[in-house]
N, C-alpha and C positions, 0 to 999 in steps of 0.2 A: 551642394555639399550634402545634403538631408541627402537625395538619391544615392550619390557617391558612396554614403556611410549604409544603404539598404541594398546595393549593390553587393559591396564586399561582405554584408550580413550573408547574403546569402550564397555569393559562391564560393568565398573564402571557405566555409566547412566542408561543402561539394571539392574541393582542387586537397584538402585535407584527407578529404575520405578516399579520394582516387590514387592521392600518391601511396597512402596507406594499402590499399589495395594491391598497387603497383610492389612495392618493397616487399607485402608479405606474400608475392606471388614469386619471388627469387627464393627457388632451394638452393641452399647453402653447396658450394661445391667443395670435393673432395669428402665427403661423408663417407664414414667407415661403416660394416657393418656392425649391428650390435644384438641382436634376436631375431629367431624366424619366430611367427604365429603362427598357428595351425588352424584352418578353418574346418576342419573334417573329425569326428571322433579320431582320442587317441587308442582306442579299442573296437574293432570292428569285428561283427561276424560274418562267416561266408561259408559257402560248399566248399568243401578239396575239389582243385582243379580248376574252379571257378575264377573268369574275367570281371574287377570289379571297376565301371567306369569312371573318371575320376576322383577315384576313393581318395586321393591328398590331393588337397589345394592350403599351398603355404604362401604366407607374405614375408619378405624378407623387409626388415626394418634399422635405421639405424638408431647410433643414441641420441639423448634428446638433446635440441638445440635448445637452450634463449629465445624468447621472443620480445616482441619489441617493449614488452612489458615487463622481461624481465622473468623468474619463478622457473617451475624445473624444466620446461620449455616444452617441444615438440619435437617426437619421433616422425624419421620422413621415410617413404616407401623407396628403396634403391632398386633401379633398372640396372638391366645389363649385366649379372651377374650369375656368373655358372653354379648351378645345386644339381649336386650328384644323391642318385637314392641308390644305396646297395643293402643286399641283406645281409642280418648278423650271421646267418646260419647258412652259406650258400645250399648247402644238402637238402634244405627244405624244400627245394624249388620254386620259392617266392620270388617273385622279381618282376622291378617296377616298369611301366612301355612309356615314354621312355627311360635310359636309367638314364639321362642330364636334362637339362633344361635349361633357359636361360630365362634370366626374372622380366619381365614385361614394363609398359612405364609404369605401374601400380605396382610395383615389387612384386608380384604374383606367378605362380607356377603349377601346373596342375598337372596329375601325374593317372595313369592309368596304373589296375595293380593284375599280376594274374597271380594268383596263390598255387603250392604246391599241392600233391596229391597226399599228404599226408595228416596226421589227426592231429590238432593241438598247438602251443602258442608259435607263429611266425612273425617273423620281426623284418621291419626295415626302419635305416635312417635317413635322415636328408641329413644333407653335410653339404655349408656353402665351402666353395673349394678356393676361394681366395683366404679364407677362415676356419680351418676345421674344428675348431673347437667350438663354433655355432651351428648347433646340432638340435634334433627333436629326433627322440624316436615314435613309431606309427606301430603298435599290435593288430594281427591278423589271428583271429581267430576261429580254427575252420572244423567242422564237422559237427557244431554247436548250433543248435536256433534257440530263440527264447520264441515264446508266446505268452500274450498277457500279459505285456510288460509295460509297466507307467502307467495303470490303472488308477483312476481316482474316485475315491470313494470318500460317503461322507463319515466322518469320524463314528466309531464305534458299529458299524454295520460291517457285513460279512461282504469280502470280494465277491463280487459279480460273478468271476471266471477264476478255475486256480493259475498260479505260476506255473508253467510247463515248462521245461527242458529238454529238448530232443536232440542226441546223439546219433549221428548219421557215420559209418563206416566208408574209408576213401575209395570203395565199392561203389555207394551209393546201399547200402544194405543197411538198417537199424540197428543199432548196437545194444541187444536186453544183458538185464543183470548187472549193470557197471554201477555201480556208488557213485550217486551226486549227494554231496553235502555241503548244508545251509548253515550260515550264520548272518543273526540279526545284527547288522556290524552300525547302524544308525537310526535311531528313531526320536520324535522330537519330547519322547516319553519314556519313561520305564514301566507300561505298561502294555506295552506291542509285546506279542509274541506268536512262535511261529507252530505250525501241526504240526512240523517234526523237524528234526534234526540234519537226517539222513535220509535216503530214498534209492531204493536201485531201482532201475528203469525196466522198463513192463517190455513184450515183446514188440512194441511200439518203437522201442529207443527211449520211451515219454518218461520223465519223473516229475510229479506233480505236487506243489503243497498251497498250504495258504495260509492267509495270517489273521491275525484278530489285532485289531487298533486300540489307540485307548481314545473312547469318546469324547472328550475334554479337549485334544491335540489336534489343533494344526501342524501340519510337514510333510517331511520326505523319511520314508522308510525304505532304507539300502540292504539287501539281503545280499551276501555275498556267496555266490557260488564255486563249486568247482570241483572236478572229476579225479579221485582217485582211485584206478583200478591197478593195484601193483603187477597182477598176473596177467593182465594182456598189456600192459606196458601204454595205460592210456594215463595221461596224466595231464591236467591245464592247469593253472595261474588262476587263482579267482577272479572271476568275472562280477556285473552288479546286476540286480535286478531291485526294480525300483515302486515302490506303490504310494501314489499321493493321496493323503487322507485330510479332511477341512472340516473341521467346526463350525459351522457355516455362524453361527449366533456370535461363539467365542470371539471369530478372525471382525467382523462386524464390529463388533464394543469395542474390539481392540483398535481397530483403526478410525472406529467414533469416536473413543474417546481419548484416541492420541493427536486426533484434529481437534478435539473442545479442548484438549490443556495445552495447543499448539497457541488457539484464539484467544483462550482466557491467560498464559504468557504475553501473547501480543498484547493484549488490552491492556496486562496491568503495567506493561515496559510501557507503554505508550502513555498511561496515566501516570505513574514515576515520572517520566521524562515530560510531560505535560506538569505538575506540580515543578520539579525543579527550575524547569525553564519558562511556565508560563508568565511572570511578572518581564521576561525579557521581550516576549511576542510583541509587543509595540515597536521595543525598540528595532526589530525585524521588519516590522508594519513601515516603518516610517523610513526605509528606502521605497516599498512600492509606487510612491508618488511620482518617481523621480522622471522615470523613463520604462520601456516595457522588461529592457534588460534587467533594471535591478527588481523588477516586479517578479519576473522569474527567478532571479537568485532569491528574494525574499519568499519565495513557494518551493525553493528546493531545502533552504536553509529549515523553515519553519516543518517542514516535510520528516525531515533528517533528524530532527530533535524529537517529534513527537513521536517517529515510527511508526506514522496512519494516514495516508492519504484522503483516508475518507474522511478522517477528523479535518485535516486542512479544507478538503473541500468546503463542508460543513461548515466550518468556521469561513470562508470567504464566503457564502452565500449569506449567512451572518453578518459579515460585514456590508454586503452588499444591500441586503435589508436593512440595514437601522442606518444607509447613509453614509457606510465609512470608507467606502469605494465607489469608484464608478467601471463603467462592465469591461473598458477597457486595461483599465488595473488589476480586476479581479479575473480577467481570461489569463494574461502572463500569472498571477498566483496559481492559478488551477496548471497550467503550462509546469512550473516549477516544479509545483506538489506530485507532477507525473514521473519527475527526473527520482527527487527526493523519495519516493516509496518505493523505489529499486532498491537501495541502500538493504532492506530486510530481505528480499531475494538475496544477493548478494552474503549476506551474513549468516543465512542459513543453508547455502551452498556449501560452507567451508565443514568442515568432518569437527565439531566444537562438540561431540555428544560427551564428551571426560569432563568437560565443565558444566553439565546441566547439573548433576547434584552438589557439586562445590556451592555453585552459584544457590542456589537454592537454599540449603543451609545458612548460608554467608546470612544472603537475605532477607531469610525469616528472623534469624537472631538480631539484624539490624532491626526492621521492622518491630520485633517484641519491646525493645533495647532505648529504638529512638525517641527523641521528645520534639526536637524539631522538625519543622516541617520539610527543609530540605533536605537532612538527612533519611526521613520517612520516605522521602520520592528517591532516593539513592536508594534506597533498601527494599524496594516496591520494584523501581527499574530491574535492578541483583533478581531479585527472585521471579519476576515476569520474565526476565531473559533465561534464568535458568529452567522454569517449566515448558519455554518455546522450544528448548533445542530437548529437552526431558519426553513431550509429543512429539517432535521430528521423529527420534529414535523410534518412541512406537508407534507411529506408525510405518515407518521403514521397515522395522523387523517383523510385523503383522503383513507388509503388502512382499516382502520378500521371501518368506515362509510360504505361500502361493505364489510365486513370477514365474514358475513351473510348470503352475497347473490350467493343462488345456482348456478348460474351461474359461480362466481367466483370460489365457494368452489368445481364445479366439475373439473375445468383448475388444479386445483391444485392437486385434487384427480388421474389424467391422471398421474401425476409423484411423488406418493406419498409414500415415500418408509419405512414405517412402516409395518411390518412383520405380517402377520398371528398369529395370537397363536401355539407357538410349532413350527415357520418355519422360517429359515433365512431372510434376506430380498432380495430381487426379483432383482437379478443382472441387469437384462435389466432396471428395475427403477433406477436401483442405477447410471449404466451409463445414462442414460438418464440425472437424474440432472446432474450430472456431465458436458454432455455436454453444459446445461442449463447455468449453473452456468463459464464455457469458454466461451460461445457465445457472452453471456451476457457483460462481462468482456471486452473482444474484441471488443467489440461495444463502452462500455463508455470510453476504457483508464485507467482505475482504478481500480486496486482491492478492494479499500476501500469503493467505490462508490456500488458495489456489495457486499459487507459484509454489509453494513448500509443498502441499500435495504431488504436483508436479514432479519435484524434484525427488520426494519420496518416491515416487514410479518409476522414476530414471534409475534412479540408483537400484532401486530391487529389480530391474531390467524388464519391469512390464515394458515403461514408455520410452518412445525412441527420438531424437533431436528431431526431426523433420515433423515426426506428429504434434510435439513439446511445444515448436515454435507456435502454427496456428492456434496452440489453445492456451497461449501468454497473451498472444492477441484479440483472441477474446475475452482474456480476462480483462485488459484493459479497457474493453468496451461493456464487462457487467456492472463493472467499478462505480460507473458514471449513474449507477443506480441509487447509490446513495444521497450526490446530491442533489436530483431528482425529486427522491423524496422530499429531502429537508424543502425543499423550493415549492412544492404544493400549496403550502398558504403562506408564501410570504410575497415577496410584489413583484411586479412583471421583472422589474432588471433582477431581481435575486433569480428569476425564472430565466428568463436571459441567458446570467451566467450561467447554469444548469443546462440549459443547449448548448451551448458553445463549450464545455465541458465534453459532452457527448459527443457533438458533431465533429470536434479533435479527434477524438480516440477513432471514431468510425474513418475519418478520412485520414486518418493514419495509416490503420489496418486496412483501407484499401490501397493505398500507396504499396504496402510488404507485398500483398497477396499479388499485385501486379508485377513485383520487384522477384517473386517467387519466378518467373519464367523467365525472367532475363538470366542465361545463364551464365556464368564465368570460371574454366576449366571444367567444364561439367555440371558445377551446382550452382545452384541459385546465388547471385551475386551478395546479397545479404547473410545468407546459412556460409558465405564462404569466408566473408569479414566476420563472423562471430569465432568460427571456427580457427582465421588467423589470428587472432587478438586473445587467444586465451590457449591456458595450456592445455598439450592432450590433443588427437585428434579423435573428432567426434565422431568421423563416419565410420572407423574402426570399433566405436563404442567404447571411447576415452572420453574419461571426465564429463557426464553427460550432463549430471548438477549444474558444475559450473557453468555448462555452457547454457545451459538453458535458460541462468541469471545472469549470465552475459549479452543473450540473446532480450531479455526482457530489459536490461538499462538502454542496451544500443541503438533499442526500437524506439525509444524515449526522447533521447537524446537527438534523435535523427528527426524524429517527431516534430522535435520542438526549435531545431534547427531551421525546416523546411516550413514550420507554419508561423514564426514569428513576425517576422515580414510582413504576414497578413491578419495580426490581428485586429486592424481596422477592418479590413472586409468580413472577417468573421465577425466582429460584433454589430456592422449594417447586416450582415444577415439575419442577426439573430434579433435587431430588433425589429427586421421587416416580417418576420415569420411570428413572432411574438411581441404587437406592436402597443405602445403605450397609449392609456385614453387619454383624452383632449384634457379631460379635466380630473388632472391628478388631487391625490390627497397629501396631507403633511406625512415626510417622512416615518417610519416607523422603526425608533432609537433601540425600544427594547427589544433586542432579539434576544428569545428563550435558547439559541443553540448554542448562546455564549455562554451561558451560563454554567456550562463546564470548565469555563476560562476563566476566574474567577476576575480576573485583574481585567480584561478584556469589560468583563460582565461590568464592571462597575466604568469602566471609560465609555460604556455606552448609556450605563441608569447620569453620568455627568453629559453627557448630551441631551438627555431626555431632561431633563431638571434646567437646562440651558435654554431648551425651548420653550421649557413650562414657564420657567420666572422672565422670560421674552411676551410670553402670552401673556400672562398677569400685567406686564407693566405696560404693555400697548392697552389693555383696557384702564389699568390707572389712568393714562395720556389722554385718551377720549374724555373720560370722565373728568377731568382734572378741568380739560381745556374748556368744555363743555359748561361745566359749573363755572370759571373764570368768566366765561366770554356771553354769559345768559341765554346762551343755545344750547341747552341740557341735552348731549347723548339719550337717543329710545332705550330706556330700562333693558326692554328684549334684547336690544342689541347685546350691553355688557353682562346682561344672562347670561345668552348663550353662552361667550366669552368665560362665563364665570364656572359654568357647564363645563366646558371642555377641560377648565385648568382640574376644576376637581376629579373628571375624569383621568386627566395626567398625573392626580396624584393618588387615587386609586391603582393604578396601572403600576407606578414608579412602585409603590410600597410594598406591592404584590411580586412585585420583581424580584425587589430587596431581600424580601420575606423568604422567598423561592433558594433566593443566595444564600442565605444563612443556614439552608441544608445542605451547603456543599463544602469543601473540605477546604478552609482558609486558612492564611496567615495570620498572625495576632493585629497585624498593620488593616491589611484588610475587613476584619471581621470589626476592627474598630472605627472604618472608613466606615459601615452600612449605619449604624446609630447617629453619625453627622450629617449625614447624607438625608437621613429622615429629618433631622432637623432642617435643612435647608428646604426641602420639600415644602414643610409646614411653612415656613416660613413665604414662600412663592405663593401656595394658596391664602395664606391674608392680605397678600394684596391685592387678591383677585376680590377676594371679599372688602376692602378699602373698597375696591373701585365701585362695586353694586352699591354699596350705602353713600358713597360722594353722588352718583348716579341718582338713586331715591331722590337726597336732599337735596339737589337742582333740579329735579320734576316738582318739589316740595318749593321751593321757592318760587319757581316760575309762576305753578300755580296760584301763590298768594302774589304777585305780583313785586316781587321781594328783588328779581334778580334782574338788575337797573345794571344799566352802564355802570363800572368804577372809575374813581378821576384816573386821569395821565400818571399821575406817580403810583399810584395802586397799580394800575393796570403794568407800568414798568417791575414794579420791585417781584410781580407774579411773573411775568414774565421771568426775571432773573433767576429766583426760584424753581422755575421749572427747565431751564437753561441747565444748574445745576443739578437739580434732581436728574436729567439724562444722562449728566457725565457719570454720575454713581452709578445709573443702570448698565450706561457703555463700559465702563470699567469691572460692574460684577462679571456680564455677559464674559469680557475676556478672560475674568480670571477662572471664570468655568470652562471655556472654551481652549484655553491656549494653556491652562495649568503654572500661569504666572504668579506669582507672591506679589499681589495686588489691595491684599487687607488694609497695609499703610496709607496705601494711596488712597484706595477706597473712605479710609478713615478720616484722613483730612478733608476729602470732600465735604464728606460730610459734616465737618468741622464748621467751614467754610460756611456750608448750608445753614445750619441751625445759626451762626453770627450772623447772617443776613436773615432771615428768619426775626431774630429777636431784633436788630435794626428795624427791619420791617413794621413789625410790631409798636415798637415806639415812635414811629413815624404814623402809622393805621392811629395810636391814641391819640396822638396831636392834632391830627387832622378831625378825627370826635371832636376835641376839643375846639376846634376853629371853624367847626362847621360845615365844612369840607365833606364829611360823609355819614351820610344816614344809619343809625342804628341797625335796620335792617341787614344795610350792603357790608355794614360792619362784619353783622355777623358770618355772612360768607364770606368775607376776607378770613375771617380769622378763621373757618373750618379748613379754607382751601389749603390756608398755610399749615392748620395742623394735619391733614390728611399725609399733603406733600412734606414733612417731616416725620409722622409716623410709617411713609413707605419706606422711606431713606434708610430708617433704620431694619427695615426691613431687608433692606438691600445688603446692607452690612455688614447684617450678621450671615446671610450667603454666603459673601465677601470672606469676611474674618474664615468660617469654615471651610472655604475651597482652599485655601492657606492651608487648613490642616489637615484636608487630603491631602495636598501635593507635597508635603512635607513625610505625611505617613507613608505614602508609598508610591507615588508618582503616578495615582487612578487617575489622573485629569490632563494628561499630557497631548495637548496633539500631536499626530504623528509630524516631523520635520517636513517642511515643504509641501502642508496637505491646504488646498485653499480652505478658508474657514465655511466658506456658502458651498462648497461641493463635497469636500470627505466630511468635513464636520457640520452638515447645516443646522440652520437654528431656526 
């Protein structure tokens, strides 16, 4: 049955994804037309006379379907359909070779042009002919050249070269004298301007000007031209000439500091949404036990609330140091936490820039406004969300303001992994982004902070879907930097988890990168399911955002599909490569990474307190047994013992202390003051035990600590019988977060009425002779010791009651073995 159930784990998703494949590989039949695209300028220049090859290449496209998701769907390329190109003017002599065509299986059609011999604008349309009314007209414009055109220059310096204009007569002869006239019809400034106005042209044909920028501005300056000579009857249509000018400092801050208010958004939604939900984080915690499946939902869940992957990780290496997982748990959380940090890809895909400043606002006033603490992480979340999509926008309009400029668009073209016609795409490119896309990640802390970059490039049209993909895949693999770090000094399996973290992501992205060559209709079988599963087609340069956070969950998801099956073998890997010494040390409760977590923070300072008041009363028991039975425990021994506890309570306090500058609950902030109590309380009995300890080296030495009779020796017995149960019963109510004070209490109840029986059974026996003054008097320490720890137990006891009451810090997680997530 086990196999049975890891079987259909794993092909059940595989027969899901293939029929998926299979459905969204059916184009819908009967599709209408509904637009042609143009790939070609809709304004071209040329000689009179002149063959221009290929000068139109159209795609004809219908309207959009539905996809299985639903949203405004998907435009599909139609074959088979006749497009007529005629000119508006026949007298021009323009006309297209051929004039029909028929659309190809890519809807595509490409036309050769030969232009007429005369000066000035010539026109042709495509016109589908089952459709007339879906049209595109094509300007031809002949006896014009530019030179110098789309020049970039850095802001406030003088062009390089002027703009030039040369008029050619349908001779071939230069045309002097004719008025070109300029206007500045766009600049990203009102301080662009131009040397002149107007210009007649030199015996060249030539009319020359040039422009001065305004230093400040990044953009596009459109100059529009065009020739009016009334007396020789030359006349064109304004044309554009274009000059890119960049602020190399300004474009810089802008797009730095529209990624720092992109991170410092992420951070604060992430701590908003961390304050409001983290007192729930347990209750999340306490499916992981179960199985790997809910280990993962509790890594997608925990993911999703917080808005940080690297916070989740963090926090499961956390866990996995101070004990509260083991590595097989904490690989499904890390698995989950990879699903869950898509959720922010995804959310900053959608066009939400009209809500950055609402949100913001909203926020901040909440924030000034609030007094409670959930309402404060509500108003924290508000305004972190509102300055995440308030930096998307700038840096969108900073990286779009250059998507232009050659300069930029060659940086990009250097690692541009769109394939040849007919040819896979260029493995060395592929890893390249890849590496881009780690480095990158590596640097900021963030994978989301690299997906939102990302998407801001797509959309300003530097970055293109095929480059996007490999460098989502790295970013999944710089991610794993983080918990890396955190795992440097904490203990082999928190190290553990931290490879097996890594060694996912890497054997994920090589799985894509393999997945990249299998092709299916042409493209890569992955880039083609991203592309069916979301609106817009991608290859045309539709929706390139979304797909690119379509592309980065599906990678995830597929991820985590294909490797859950074997999270056993990934964590024997990982602890043969990173393997455990023989001679381990006591678990390590406090972990400092929780302590962002406040509720978190303190379920682990009640583990740490669990083991400490464990410690203390195993040396009580030596001691105890030791002075009963006239074989005194070595002094050194319950030292050390007494060593470590106060170590544990230096440690614990320091914690506490640590806690109290972070941002609590009134529940919580009241929890840290009882908590030190109980602390204190654990190290006096560690201190009982060293002075019970003394005074049976103290006895023996005088020769004091003799045998006691049968009924002594019994009633001590019973005594310390019951003194366990009180220890076994605090142990729980720290451990399991039970309401155990009562019970606790009667014990001890119980205890001290045997106790004072005890007692007046000890004087009778004085009285009758029965027992030595001496052994008296260690009867009567042993019993006072073993009733001053009791109480000591107690009052632990009584306060873990008023933890679990104030806010539920003491809870084990449902289903977690006490000796493995919660050892003691």
């Amino acid at each position: 049955m086990k196999h049975l159930k890891t079987a259909l784990f794993i092909f059940l998703p595989l027969l899901l994804t293939g029929a998926l494949l299979v459905g969204c590989d059916r184009v819908p039949k009967g599709l209408k037309p509904e637009k042609l695209v143009l790939f070609t300028p809709e304004t071209q220049l040329a000689p009179p006379g002149s063959v221009q090859t290929n000068a139109i290449r159209v795609e004809l496209l219908s309207h959009a379907v539905p996809g299985l998701l639903g949203g405004k769907g998907t435009t599909h390329p139609i074959a088979g359909k006749r497009l007529t190109v005629t000119p508006i003017d026949p007298a021009s002599g323009i006309r297209a070779i051929p004039a029909e065509s028929v659309t190809d299986a890519g809807g595509t059609c490409n036309f050769n042009v030969e232009l007429g011999k005369g000066f000035g604008d010539q026109y042709l349309d495509i016109i589908c002919a089952d459709a007339p009314e879906i049209r595109r007209r094509v300007r031809f414009l002949t006896g014009v050249a530019l030179e110098n055109n789309q020049q970039e220059i850095s802001a406030g310096k003088p062009l390089p070269k002027p703009m030039r204009v040369t008029l050619t007569a349908p001779d071939g002869t230069p045309i002097a004298g004719a008025p070109v006239y300029f206007t500045l019809a766009r600049q990203p400034s009102k301080a662009g301007k131009l040397s002149k106005s107007s210009v007649k042209t030199d015996a060249a044909g030539v009319a020359e000007i040039t422009l001065k920028t305004d230093p400040k501005a990044t953009g596009r300056y459109e100059i529009r031209a065009e020739v009016a000579d009334s007396e020789r009857g030359l006349h064109t249509r304004p044309f554009t000439i274009e000059v890119l000018s960049m602020c190399v400092m300004r474009t810089l801050i802008g797009v730095l500091g529209g990624l720092a208010l992109f991170i410092f958004g992420m951070t604060l939604m992430s701590e908003g949404l961390h304050q409001v939900a983290g007192d729930r984080m347990k209750a999340v915690l306490a499916y992981v036990t179960r199985n790997r499946v809910a280990a993962i939902l509790a890594g997608t869940i925990v993911t999703s609330l917080i808005q940080s992957s690297s916070a989740t990780t963090i926090m499961t290496v956390g866990f996995v140091n101070a004990g509260l997982l083991s590595l097989k748990q904490a690989i499904g959380v890390v698995f989950g936490a990879n699903i869950g940090t898509t959720v922010t890809g995804q959310m900053v895909s959608f066009k939400l820039d009209g809500l950055a400043l609402p949100a913001i606002i909203i926020g901040m006033i909440g924030l000034l406004l609030a007094r409670r603490a959930a309402w404060q992480g509500s108003a924290r979340t508000l305004l972190g969300f509102g300055l995440l999509f308030f930096g998307m926008n700038m840096m969108s309009s900073e990286l779009e303001s250059v998507s232009s400029f050659p300069s930029f668009v060659h940086i990009f073209q250097m690692f541009d992994c769109t394939p040849q016609l007919g040819q896979p795409m260029s493995l060395g490119k592929v890893l390249g982004a890849i590496g881009i896309g780690t480095l990158t990640t590596m640097i900021v802390q963030s994978s989301s902070a690299t997906i939102g970059l990302a998407i801001a490039l797509a959309n300003s049209g530097l970055l293109n879907f095929w480059t996007a993909v490999p460098i989502v895949l790295g970013d999944n693999i710089g991610t794993t930097i983080t918990a890396i770090l955190a795992s440097l000094n904490a203990n082999r399996t928190a190290r553990q988890t931290a490879a097996a973290h890594c060694m996912f992501n890497v054997f994920g992205t090589c799985i894509m990168v393999v997945l990249f060559y299998v092709p299916f209709r042409g493209v890569p079988c992955f880039l083609y399911l991203v592309n069916s599963v979301t609106t817009g087609n991608v290859f045309i340069g539709e929706n390139v955002g979304r797909h690119i956070a379509m592309a980065h969950t599906l990678f995830n998801v597929t991820n985590v599909f294909i490797m859950t099956p074997f999270i056993g073998g990934l964590a024997w890997l990982c602890e043969r490569l990173i393997p455990a010494k023989k001679a381990t040390t006591a678990t390590v409760h406090l972990e400092r990474n929780l302590l962002n977590t406040p509720s978190l923070a303190l379920f682990c300072a009640m583990r740490a307190l669990a083991d400490m008041a464990d410690t203390a009363w195993r040396a009580a028991m030596l001691a105890l047994r030791g002075y009963k039975d006239g074989k005194p425990v070595k002094v050194s021994d319950i030292e050390a013992i007494e060593d470590q506890v106060d170590n544990n309570q230096a440690d614990i306090m320091d914690y506490l202390v640590q806690l109290t500058r972070k941002d609590l609950s009134e529940l919580q902030a009241a929890a840290i003051p009882v908590l030190m109590h109980c602390v204190n309380d654990a190290e006096r009995i560690s201190d009982l035990a060293l002075l019970i300890a003394r005074r049976a080296e103290e006895a023996q030495a005088q020769s004091a600590a003799k045998s006691f009779s049968k009924d002594a020796l019994q009633e001590l017995e019973r005594l310390l019988e019951k003194a366990t149960a009180v220890a076994r019963l605090t142990h729980e109510s720290l451990q399991d977060g039970r309401f155990l004070g009562k019970s606790v209490g009667s014990a001890v109840e119980d205890l001290e009425g045997l106790a004072h029986v005890s007692m007046q059974n000890h004087v009778q026996r004085l009285q009758d002779g029965l027992c030595t003054p001496e052994r008296g008097l260690i009867f009567v320490e042993v019993v006072a010791a073993i009733e001053n720890i009791v109480r000591h137990l107690e009052n632990i006891a009584q306060r873990s009651d008023q933890l679990t009451a104030a806010g539920d810090v003491s809870q084990c997680p449902e289903g977690a073995p006490s000796r493995l997530s919660c050892p003691t």
